[in-house]
N, C-alpha and C positions, 0 to 999 in steps of 0.2 A: 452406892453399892446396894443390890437388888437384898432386901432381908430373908432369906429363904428358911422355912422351920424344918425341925429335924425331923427325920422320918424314919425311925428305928424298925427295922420287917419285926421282931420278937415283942415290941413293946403295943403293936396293931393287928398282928396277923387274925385272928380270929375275926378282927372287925373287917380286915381288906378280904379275907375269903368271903363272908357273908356279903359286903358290898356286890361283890367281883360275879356273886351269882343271883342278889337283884338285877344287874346292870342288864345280867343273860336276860334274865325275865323281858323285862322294858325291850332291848335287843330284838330280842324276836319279835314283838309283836310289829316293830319297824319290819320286819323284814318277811313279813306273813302281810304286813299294806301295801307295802311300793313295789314297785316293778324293779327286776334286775336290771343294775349300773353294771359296767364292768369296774373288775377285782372286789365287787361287791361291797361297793360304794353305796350301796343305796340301803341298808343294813348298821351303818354307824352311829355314835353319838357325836355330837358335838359340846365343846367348853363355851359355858355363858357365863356371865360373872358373877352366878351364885351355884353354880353347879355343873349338872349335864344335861341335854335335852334331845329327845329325838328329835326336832326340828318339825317340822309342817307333814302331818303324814292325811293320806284320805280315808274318813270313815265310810264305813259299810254301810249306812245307812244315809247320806251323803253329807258334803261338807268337809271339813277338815279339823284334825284333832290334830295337840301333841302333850306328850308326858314331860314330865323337866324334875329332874331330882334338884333339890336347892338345899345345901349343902350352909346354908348360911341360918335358914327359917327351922330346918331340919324336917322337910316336910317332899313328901311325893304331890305332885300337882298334875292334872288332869284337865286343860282347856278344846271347848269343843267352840268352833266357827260359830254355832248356833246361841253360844253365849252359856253354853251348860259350862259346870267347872265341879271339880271334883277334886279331893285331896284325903288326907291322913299322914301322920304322924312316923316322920323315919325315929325309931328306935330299938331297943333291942327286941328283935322277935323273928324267929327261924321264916328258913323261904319259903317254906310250907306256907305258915300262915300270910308275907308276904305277897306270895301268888295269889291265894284265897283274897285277901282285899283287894289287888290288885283287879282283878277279874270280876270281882262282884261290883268294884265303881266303874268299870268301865260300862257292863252291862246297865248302870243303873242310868246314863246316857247313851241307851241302845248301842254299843258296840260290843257285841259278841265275839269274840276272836281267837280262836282255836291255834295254839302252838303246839311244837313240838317240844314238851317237857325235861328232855335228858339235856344236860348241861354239853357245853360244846369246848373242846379242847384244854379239860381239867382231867386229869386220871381219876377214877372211880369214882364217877359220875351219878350221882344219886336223884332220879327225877321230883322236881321240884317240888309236888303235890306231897312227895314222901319223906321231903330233909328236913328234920325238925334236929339234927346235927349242927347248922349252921346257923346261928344267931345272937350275933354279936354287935354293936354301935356301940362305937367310942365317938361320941359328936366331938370330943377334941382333936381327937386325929385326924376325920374327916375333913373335919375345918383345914387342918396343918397338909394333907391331901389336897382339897380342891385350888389351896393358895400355890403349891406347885403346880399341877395341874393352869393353872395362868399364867406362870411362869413360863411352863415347857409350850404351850400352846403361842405366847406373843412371838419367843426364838422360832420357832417352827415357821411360822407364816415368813418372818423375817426372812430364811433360811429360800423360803419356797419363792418369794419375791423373786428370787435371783435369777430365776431360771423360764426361758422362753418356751423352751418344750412342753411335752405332756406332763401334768405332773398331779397326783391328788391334791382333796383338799385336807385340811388339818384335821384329823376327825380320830374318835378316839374306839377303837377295835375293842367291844364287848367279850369275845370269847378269848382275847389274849389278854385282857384287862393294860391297853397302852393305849398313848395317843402320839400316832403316826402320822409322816409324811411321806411320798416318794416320787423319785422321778423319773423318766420311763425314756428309755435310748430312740422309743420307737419302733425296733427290732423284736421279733417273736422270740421267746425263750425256749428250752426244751422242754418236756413235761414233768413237772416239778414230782419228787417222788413219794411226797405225802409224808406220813407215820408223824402226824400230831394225835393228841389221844380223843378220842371221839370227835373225830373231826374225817368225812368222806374224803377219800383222797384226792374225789374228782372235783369237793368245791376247793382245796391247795390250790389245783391246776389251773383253775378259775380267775383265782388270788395272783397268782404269779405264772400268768402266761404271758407277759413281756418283761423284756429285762429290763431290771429297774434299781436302784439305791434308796433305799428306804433308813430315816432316820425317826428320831421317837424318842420318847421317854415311856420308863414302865417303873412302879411304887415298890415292884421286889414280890418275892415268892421263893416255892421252894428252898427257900436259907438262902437268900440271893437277897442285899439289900438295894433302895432303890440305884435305879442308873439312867442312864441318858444309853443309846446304843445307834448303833449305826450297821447295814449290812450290805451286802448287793446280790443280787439273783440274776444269773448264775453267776456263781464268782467266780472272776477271772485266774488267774494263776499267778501269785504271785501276791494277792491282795491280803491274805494273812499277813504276811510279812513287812506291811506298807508300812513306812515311817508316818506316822497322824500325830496331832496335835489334839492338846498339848501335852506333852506326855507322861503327862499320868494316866492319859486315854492308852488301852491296853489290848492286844486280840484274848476274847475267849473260846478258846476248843469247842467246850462241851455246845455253849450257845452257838458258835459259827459265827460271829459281831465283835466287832470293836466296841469297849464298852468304855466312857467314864465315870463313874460312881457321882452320885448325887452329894454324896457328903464332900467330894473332893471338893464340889463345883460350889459346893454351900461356904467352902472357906476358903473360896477364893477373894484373891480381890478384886479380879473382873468376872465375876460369873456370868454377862453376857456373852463376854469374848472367848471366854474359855468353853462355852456349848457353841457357838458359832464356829472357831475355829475348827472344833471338833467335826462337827456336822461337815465344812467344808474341806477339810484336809481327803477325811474318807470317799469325799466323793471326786475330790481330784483324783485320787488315787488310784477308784473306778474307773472315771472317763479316760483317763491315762493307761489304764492295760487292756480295758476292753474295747479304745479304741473309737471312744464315745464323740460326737459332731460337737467342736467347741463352738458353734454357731447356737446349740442348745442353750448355752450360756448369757445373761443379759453383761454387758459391757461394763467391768466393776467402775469404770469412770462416771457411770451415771449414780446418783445418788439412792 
């Protein structure tokens, strides 16, 4: 039985909101190096086994850099191609001065790199140079954090195995603070109608201009505790209502996703099977009203 730690939103929220607008920080300057992927793949983090990392990005002055929050040292890390390396201390200290470090070691191995400061898909969005509101680290919960975070990410890839089509890779969405999967019918969608909160409506469009089922885990917000979630763009008719497993997985309104709570899945006693299930009931569900090519599908007889 997989041991999964608790994750209470009320007993971390201060600390997952300050993480949640480092991550933007870090986020951007991935997506101010790389060239646009489609659904804006090329802007992610990815789970390592001590935290997050932007992965291989290219310096301005050449060569390649990447950042890695490590969740285990408690420490921001900074390696350059050219053998520079760069770090300081994650603890409690507002994004304000987080940006400020951030930016002065990156400069200090000549990368210069100019973002756009206003936080992205948080309501009252306070740019980064100016939040000395947010600054909080709980390194125990962080910890109790990045060990789900392994968790959702092993199921995920699991999950994405299965399938021959298009389909992202496991990577963890900075501006919605999740780590997502999806998979893509192939089929162009209609255009998506946006009204996330600082977020352009045209990069939405960007995100979900094919139709797709997308699965994830997210640590909770808003009085929402963590969950596992599941959706499809566009949703078919019918697919609120779908019977999914296992069922204490539940439709919610407000979100528009079948959600199962992380606590459920914490005291289960197959927690692999019970996010597996999950993840695959709703996308039967999918391919089954929207009519989805079971050829997409790899043959469950194969291992």
């Amino acid at each position: 039985m997989q041991n999964l730690p608790a994750l209470v939103y009320d007993e971390w929220r201060e600390s997952l909101d300050t993480l949640h607008l480092w991550t933007q920080i870090v986020g951007k300057v991935r997506l101010k190096r790389e060239p646009l992927v489609n659904h804006w793949w090329n802007v992610t983090l990815y789970v390592t086994p001590r935290g997050l990392t932007t992965s291989t990005m290219s310096a301005p002055n050449g060569g390649q850099f990447e950042i890695s929050f490590d969740f285990v040292s408690h420490e921001l890390r900074i390696d350059h191609s050219n053998g520079a390396q760069r770090a300081f201390a994650l603890r409690p200290m507002s994004v304000a001065a987080f940006y400020e470090r951030l930016m002065q070691e990156l400069r200090a191995i000549g990368i210069d790199v100019r973002i756009n400061t206003k936080p992205n898909e948080v309501p009252d969005a306070i740019p980064f140079e100016n939040d000395t509101v947010h600054a909080s680290y709980d390194p125990r919960y962080v910890e109790r954090f990045a060990h789900a975070l392994l968790f959702a990410d092993r199921l995920c890839k699991t999950f994405r195995a299965r399938f021959l089509g298009k389909a992202s890779p496991v990577h963890f969405f900075w501006g919605s603070f999740d780590l997502a999967t999806a998979r893509f019918s192939g089929r162009p969608a209609p255009p998506h109608p946006g009204g996330f909160p600082n977020m352009p409506d045209w990069a939405t469009r960007e995100a979900y201009s094919h139709e797709d089922h997308s699965v994830g885990f997210w640590p909770g917000g808003f009085g929402l505790e963590a969950l596992f979630y599941a959706y499809a763009y566009p949703q078919p008719t019918g697919f609120a209502e779908a019977a999914v497993a296992p069922a204490t997985a539940a439709w919610n309104a407000t979100l528009k996703e079948f959600v199962l709570p992380y606590e459920v899945v914490r005291a289960s006693a197959n927690p692999d099977g019970a996010v597996l299930d999950f993840f695959q009931s709703t996308y039967d569900a999918e391919a089954t009203l929207a009519h989805w090519d079971p050829a997409l599908e790899r043959p469950r007889e194969i291992p």
